[in-house]
C-alpha positions as CSV (number, residue, x, y, z in Angstrom):
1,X,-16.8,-5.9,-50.9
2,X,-12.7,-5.4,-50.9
3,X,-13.5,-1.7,-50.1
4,X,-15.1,-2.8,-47.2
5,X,-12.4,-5.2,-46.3
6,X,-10.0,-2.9,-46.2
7,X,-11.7,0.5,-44.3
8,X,-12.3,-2.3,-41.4
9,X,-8.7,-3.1,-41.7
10,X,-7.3,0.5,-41.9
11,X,-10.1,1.7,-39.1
12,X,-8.2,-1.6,-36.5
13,X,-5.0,0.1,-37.2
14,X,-6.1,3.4,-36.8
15,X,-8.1,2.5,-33.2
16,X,-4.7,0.8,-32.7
17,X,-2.6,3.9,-33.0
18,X,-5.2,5.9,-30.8
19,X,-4.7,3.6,-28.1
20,X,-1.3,3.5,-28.5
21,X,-1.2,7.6,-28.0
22,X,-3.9,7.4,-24.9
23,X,-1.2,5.0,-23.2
24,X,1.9,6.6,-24.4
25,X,0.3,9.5,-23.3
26,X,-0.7,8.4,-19.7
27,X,2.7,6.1,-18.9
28,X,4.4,9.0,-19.8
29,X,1.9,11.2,-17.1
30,X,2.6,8.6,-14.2
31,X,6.4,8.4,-14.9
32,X,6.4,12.4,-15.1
33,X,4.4,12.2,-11.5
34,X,6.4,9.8,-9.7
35,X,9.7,11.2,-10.6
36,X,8.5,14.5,-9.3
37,X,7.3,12.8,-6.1
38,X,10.7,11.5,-5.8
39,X,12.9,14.3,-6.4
40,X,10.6,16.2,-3.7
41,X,11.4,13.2,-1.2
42,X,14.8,13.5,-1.9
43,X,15.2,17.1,-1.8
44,X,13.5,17.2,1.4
45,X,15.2,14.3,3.4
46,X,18.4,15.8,2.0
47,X,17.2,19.4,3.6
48,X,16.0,17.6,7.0
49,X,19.8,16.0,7.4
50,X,21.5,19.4,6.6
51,X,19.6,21.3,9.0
52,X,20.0,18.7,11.8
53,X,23.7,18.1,11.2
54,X,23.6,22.3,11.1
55,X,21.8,22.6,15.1
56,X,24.2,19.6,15.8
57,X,27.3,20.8,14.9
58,X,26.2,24.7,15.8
59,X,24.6,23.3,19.7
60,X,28.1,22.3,20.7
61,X,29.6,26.0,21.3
């Protein structure tokens, strides 16, 4: 009966760790997706106000 005991204890911890992994796993995925998002915001806004300061400054010869 110990035996017993102790594969139900081992299988919580293992289930545990899986979870753990799956979550790690998928935080890490959304983190990874939203940064990307960001950095292409940024790049492009930064982009849009170079080219219009570019036709602003070049429309004035």
């Amino acid at each position: 009966m110990a035996s017993s005991s102790g594969r139900s204890l081992l299988a919580t911890i293992v289930g545990w760790i899986i979870v753990a992994l799956i979550v790690w796993f998928f935080f890490g995925w959304i983190l990874g997706t939203l940064r990307f998002i960001l950095r292409i915001v940024i790049i492009l806004v930064v982009i849009g106000a170079l080219a219009s300061l570019y036709f602003k400054l070049r429309g004035d010869d």
